[in-house]
VOTI-215895 format. One line per field, with one value per residue: residue number from 1; residue in three letters; z, x, y of N, C-alpha, C, O, CB in turn. Coordinates in steps of 0.2 Angstrom, whole numbers. Each point is the difference from the previous one (the first is absolute). Glycine has a CB too. Layout:
BEGIN
n <- (NUM, ...)
res <- (ala, ...)
n_pz <- (Z, ...)
n_px <- (X, ...)
n_py <- (Y, ...)
ca_pz <- (Z, ...)
ca_px <- (X, ...)
ca_py <- (Y, ...)
c_pz <- (Z, ...)
c_px <- (X, ...)
c_py <- (Y, ...)
o_pz <- (Z, ...)
o_px <- (X, ...)
o_py <- (Y, ...)
cb_pz <- (Z, ...)
cb_px <- (X, ...)
cb_py <- (Y, ...)
***
This chain:
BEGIN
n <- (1, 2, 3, 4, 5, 6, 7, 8, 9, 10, 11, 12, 13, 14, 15, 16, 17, 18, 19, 20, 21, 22, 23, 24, 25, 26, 27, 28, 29, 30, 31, 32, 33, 34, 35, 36, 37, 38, 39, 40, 41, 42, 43, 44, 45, 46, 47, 48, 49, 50, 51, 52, 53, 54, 55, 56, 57, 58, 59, 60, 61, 62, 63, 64, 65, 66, 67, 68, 69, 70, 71, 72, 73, 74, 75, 76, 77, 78, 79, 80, 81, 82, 83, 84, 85, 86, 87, 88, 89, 90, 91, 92, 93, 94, 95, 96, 97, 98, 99, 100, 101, 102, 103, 104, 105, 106, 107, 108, 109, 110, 111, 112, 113, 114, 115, 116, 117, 118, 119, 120, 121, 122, 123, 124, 125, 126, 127, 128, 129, 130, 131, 132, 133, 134, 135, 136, 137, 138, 139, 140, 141, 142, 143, 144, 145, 146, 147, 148, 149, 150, 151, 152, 153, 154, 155, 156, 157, 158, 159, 160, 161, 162, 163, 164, 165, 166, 167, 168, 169, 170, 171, 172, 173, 174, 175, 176, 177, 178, 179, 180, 181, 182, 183, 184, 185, 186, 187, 188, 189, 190, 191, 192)
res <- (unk, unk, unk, unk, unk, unk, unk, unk, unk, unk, unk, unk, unk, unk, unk, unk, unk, unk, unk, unk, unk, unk, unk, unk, unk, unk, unk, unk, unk, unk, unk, unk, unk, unk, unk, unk, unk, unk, unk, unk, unk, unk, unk, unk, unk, unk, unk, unk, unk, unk, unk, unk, unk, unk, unk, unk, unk, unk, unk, unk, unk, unk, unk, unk, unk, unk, unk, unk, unk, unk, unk, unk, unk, unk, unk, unk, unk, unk, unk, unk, unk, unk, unk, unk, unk, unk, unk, unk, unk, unk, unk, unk, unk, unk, unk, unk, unk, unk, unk, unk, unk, unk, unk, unk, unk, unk, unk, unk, unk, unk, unk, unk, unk, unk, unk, unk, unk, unk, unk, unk, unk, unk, unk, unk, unk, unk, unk, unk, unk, unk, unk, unk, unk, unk, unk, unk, unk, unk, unk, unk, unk, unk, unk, unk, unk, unk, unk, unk, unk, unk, unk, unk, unk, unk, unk, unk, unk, unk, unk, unk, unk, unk, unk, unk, unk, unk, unk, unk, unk, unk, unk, unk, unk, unk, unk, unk, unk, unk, unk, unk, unk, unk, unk, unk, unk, unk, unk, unk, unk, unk, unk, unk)
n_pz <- (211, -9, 10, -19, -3, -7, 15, 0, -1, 3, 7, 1, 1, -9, 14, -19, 5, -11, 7, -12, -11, -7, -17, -3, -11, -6, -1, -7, 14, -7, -9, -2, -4, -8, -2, -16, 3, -15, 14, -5, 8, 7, 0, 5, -3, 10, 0, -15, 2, -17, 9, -10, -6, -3, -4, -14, -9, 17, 8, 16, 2, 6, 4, -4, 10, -15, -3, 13, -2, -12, 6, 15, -10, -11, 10, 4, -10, 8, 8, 0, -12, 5, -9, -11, 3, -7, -6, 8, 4, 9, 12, 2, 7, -13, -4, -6, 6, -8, 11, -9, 14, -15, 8, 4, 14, -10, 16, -5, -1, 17, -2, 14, 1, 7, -9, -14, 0, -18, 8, -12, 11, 4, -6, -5, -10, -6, 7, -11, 18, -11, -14, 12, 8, -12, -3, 7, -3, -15, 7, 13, -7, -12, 13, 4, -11, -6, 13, 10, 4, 22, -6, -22, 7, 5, 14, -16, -16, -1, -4, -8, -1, -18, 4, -15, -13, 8, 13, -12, -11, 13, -1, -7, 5, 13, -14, -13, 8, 11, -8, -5, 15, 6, 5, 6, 10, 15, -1, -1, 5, -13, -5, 9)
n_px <- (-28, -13, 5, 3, -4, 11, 7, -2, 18, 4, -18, 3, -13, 6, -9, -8, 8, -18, 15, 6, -11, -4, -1, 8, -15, 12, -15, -2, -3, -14, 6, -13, 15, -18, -1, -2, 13, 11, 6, 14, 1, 11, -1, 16, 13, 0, 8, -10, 3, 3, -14, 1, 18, 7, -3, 11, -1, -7, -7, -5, 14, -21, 12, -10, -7, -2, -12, -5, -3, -9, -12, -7, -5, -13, -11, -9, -12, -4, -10, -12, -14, -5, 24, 1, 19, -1, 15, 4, 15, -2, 13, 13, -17, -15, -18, -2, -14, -14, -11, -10, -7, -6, -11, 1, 3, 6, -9, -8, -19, 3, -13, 0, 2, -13, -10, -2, 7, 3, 11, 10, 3, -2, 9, 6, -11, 5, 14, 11, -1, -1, 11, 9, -4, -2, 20, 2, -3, 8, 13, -2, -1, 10, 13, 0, 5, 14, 11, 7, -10, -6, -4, -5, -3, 11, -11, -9, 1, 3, -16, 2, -19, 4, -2, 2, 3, 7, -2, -3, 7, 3, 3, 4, 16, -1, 5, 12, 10, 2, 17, 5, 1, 11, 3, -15, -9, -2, 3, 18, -1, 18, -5, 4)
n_py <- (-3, -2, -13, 4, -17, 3, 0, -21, -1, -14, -1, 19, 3, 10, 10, 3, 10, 10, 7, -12, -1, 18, -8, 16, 2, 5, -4, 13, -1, -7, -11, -17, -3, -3, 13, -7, 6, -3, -6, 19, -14, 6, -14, 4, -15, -1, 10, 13, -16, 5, -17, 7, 2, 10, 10, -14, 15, 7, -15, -1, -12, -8, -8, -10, 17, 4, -11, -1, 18, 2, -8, 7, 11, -14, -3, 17, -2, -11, 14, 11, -11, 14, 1, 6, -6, 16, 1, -12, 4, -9, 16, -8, 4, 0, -7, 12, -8, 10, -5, 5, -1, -3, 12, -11, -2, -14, -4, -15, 11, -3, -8, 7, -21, 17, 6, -11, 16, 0, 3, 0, -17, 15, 3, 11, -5, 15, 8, 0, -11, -13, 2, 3, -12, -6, 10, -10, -15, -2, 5, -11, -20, 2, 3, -10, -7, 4, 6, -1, 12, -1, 13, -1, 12, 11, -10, 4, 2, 12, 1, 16, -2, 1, 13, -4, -10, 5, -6, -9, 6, 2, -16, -4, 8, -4, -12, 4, 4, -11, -4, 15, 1, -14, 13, 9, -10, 9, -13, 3, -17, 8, -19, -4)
ca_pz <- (-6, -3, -4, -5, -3, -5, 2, 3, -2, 5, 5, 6, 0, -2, 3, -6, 2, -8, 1, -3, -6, -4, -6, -5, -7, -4, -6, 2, 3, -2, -8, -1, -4, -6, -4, -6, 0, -3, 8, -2, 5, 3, 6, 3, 5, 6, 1, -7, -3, -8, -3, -8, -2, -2, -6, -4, -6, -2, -2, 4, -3, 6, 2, 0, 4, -4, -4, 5, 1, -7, 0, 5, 1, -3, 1, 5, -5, 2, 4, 1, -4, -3, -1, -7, 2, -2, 2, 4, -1, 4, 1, 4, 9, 0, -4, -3, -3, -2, -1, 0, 5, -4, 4, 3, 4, -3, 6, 0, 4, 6, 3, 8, 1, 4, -3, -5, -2, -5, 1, -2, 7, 4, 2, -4, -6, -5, 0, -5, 5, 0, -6, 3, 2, -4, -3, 6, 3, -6, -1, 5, 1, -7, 4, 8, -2, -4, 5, 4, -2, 5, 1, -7, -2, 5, 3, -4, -6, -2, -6, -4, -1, -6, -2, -6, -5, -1, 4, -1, -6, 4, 2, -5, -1, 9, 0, -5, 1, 8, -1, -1, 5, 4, 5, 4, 2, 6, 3, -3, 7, -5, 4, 5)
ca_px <- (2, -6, 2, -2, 3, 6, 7, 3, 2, 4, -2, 0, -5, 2, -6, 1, 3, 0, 4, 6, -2, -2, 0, -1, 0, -1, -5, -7, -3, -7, -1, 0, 6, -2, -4, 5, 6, 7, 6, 8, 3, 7, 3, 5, 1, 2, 9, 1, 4, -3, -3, -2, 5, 4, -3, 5, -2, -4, -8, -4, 4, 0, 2, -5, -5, -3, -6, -8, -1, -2, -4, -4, -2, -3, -4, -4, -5, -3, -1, -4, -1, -3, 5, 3, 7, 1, 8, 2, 7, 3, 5, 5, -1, -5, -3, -7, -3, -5, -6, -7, -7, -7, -5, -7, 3, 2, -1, -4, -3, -1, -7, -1, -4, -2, -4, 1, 3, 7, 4, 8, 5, 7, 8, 7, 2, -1, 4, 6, 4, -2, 4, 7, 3, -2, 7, 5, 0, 3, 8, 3, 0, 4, 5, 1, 1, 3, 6, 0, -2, -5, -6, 0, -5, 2, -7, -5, 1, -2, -5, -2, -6, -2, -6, -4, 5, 8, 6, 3, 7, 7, 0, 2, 7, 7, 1, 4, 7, 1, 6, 6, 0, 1, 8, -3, -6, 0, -1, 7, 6, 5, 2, 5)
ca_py <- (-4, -6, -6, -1, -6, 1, 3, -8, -3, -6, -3, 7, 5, 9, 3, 7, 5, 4, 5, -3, -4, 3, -2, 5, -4, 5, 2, 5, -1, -1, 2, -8, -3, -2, 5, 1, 6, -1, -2, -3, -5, -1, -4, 0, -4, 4, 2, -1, -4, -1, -7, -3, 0, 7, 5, 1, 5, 5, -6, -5, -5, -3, -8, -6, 4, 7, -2, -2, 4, 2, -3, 0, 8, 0, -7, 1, 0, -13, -1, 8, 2, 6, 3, 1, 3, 5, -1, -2, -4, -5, 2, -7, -1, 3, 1, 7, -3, 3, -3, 2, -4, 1, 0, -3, -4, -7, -4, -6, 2, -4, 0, 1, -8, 1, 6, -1, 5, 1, 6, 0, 0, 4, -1, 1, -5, 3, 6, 1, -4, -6, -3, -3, -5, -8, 1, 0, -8, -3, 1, 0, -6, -2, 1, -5, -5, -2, 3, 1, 7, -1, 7, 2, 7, 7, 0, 4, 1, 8, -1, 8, -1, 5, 5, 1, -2, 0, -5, -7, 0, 1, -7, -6, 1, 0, -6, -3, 3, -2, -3, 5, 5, -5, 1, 6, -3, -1, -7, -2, -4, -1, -6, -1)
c_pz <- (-1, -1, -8, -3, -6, 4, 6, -4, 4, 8, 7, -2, 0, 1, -8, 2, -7, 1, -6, -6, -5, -9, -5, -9, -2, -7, -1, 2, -2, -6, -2, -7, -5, -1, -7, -2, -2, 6, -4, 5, 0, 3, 0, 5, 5, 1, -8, -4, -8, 0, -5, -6, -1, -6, -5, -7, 2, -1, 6, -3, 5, 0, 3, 7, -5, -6, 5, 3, -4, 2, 6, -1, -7, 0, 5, -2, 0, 6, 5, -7, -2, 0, -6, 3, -7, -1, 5, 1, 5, 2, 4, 6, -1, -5, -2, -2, 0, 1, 0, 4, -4, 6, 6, 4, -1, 7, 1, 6, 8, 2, 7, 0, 6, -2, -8, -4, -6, 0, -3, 6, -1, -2, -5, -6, -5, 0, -3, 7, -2, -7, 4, 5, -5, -5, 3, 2, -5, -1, 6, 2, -5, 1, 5, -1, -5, 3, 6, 6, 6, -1, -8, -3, 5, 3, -5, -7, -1, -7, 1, -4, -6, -1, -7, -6, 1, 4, -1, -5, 3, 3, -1, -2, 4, -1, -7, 0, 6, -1, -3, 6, 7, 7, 4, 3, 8, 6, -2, 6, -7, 4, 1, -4)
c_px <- (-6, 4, -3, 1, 6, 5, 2, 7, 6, -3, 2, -5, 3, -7, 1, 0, -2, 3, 6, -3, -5, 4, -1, -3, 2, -5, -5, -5, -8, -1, 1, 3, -4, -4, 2, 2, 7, 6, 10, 5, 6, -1, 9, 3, 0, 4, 0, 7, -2, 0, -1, 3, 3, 0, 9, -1, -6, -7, 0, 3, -4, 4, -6, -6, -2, -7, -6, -3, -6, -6, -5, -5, -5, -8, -5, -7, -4, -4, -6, -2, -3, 9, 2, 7, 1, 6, 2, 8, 3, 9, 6, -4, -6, -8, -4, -5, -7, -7, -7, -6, -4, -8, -3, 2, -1, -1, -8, -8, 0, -7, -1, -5, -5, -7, -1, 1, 6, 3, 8, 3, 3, 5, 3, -1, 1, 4, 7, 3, 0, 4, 7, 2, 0, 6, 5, -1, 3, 7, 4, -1, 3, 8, 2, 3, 6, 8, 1, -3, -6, -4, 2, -2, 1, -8, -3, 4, -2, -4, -3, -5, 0, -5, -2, 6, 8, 3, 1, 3, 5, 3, 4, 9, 6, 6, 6, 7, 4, 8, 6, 3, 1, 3, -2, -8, 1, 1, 7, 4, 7, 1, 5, 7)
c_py <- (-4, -6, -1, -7, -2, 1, -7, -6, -4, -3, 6, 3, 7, 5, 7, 5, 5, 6, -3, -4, 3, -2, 8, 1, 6, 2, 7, -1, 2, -2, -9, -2, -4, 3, 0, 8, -3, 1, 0, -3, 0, -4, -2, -6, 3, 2, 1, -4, -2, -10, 0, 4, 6, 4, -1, 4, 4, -3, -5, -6, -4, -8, -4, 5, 5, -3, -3, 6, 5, -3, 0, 6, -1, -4, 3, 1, -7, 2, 6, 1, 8, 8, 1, 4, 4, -1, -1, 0, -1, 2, -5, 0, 3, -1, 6, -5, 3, -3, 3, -3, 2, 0, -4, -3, -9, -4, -5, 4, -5, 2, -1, -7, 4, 5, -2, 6, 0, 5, -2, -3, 6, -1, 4, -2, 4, 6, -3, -5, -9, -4, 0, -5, -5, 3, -6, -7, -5, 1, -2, -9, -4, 1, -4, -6, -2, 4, -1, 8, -2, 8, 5, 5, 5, -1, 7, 2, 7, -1, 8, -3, 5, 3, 2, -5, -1, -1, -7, -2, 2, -8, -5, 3, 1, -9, -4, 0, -1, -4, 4, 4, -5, 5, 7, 0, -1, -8, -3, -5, -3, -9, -3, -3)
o_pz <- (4, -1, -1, -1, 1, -1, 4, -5, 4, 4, 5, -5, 5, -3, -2, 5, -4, -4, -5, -5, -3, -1, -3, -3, 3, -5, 4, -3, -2, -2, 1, -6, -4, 0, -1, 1, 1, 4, -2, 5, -5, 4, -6, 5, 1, -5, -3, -4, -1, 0, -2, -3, 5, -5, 3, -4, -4, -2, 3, -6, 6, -5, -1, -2, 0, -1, 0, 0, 2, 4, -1, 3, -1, -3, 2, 5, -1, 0, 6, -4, -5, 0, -4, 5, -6, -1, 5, -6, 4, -4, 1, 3, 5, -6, 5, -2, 5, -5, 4, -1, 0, 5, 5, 0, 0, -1, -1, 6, 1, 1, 3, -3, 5, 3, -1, -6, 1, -1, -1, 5, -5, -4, -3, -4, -4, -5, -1, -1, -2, 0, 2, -1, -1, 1, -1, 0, 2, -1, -1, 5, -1, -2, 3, 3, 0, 0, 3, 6, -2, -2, -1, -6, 6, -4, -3, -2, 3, -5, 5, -2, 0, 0, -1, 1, -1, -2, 2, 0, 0, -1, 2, 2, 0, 1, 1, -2, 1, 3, 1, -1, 5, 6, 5, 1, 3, 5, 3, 5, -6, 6, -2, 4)
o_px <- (-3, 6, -6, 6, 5, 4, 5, -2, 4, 3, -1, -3, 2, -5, 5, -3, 5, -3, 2, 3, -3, 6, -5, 4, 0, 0, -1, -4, -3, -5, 5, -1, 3, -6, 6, -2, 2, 0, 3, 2, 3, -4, 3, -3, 0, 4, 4, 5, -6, 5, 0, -3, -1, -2, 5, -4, -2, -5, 5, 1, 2, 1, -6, -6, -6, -6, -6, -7, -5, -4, -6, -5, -5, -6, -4, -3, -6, -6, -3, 4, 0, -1, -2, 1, -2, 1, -3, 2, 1, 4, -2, -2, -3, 1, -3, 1, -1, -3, -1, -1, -1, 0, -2, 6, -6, -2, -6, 1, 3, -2, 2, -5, 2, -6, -6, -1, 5, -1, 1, -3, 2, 1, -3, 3, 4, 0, 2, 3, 6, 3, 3, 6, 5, 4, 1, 5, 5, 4, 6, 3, 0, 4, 5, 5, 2, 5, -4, 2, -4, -6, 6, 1, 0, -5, 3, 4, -3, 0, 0, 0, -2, -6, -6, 4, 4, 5, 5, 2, 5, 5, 5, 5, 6, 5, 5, 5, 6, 5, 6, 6, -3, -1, 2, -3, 5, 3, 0, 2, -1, 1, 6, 5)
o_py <- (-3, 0, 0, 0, -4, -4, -1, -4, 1, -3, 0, -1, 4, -1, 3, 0, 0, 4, 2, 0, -4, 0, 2, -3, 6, 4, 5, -4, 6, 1, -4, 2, -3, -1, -1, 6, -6, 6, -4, 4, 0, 1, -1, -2, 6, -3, -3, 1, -2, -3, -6, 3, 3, -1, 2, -3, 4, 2, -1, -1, 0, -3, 2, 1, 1, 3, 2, 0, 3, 3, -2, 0, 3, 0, -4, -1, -3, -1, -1, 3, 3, 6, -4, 3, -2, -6, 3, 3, 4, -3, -6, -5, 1, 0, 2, -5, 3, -1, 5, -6, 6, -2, 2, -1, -4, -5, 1, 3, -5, 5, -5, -1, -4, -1, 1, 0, -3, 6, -6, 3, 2, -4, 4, 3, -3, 3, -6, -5, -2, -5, -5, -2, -3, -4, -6, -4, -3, -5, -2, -2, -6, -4, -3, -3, -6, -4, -3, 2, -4, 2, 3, 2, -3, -2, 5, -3, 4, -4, 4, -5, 6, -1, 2, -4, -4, -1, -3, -6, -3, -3, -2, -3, 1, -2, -3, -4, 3, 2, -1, 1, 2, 2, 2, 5, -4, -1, -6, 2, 1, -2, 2, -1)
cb_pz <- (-2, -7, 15, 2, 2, -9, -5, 8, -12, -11, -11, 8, 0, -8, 20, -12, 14, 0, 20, 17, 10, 13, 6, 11, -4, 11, -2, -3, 10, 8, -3, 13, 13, 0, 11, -6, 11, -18, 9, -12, 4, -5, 5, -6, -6, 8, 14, 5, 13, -8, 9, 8, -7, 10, 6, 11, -6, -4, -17, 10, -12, 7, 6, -2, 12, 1, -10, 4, 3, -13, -7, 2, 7, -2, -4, 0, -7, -2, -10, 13, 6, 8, 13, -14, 15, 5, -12, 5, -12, -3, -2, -7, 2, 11, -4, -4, -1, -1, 1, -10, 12, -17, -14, -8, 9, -10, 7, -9, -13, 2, -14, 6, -10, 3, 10, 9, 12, -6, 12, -13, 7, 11, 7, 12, 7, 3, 12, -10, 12, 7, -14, -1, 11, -2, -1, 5, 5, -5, -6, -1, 9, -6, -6, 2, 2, -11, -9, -14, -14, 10, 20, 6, -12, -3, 19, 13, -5, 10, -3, 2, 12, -5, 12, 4, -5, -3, 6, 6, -9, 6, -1, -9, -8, 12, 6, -4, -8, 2, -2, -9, -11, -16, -14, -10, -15, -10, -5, -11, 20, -9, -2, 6)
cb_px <- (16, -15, 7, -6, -17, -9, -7, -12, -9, 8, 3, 14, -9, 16, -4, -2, 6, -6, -6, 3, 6, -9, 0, 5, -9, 10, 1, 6, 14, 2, 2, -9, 7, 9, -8, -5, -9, -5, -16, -2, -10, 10, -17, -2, 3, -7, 2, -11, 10, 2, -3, -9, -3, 8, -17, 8, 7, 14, -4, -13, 11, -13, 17, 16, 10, 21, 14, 12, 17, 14, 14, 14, 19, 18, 13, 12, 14, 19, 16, 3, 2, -16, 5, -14, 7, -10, 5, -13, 2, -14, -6, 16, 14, 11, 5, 6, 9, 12, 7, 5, 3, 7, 2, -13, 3, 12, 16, 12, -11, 13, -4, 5, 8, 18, 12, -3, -8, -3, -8, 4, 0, -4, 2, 5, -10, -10, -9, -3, -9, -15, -10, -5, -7, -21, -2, -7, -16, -14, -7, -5, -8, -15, -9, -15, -13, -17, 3, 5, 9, 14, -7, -2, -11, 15, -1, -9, 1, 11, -3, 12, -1, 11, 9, -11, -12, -5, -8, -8, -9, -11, -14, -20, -11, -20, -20, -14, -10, -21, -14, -11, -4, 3, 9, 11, -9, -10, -13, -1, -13, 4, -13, -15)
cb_py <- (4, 7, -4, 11, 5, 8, 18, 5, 7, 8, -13, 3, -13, -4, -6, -4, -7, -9, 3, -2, -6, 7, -17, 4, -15, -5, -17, 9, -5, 8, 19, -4, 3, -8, 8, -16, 12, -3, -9, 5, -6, 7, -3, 12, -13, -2, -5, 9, -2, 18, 2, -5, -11, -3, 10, -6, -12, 6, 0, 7, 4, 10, 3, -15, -3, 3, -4, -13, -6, -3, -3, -6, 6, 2, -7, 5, 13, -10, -6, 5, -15, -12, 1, 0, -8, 11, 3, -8, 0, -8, 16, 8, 0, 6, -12, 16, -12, 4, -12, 9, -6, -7, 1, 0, 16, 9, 10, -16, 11, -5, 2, 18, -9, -2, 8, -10, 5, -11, 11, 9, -14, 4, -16, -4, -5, -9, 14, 19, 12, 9, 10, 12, 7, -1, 20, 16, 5, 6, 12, 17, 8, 7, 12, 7, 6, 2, 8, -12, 8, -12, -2, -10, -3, 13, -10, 8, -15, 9, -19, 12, -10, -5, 2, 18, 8, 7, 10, 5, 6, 18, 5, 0, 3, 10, 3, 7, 5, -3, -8, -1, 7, -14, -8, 1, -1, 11, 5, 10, -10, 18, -4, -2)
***
């Protein structure tokens, strides 16, 4: 067994075991999430529970989580700008959503004070992983805060990588029509 730092807690020491604490992705393997490219997005509460409100006639009816939810999904473009949103909708337990990553790399340059080298930094800052958390973190401390509502997001997301026109009209009318197709929708939980 390894000792690993993260698996510390409260001052015990949990030994890592990557048989047990194997993480599974379900991403595509190798394949860079900032890359530009049109992204169709699911996310998922927890226990699909419907927070942001209900479908009545066949329409989206949000509640105060639903709209911030809205406004979070809209706002991500502030925050990523080399992003653009596409169709979206904001479900009781669920969101669709359409994002575009554009070319260029927008990250602040870095000068090596050693070398005086220019380069892009490293990291995440710019993949579809990174927008979706920064979603996720805004909905989830507006939750916290204004509710009782503690754990707000199913771990991870699902995400499909558009390949052309027509899947992403297909798309778009999965997303538009998604509230007509509640009750027969996979993601369906019936409220409480």
């Amino acid at each position: 067994m390894l000792f690993h730092p993260r698996l510390a807690l409260n001052g015990c020491v949990m030994t890592y075991n990557p048989i047990n604490h194997h993480r599974r992705t379900i991403r595509l393997r190798g394949y860079d999430y900032s890359k530009e490219g049109i992204y169709f997005i699911t996310l998922c509460t927890e226990g699909r529970a419907c927070l942001f409100g209900g479908i009545t006639d066949g329409a989206m009816r949000l509640n105060d989580a639903g709209k911030i939810a809205e406004k979070c999904w809209l706002d991500i473009p502030l925050h990523f700008p080399h992003t653009s949103l596409d169709a979206f909708i904001i479900m009781p337990n669920h969101i669709h959503g359409i994002i575009s990553v554009g070319a260029k790399n927008f990250s602040p340059l870095h000068v090596d004070k050693n070398t005086g080298e220019v380069s892009h930094p490293h990291g995440t800052t710019k993949t579809i992983g990174s927008i979706v958390r920064g979603f996720k973190i805004g909905v989830t401390k507006w939750m916290r805060t204004n509710t009782s509502i503690y754990g707000v997001w199913q771990r991870n997301y699902w995400e499909h990588i558009v390949r052309g026109e027509e899947e992403l009209n297909g798309i778009r009318e999965y997303i538009q029509n998604n509230p007509a197709q509640w009750i027969n929708d996979k993601l369906y939980s019936s409220p409480p």
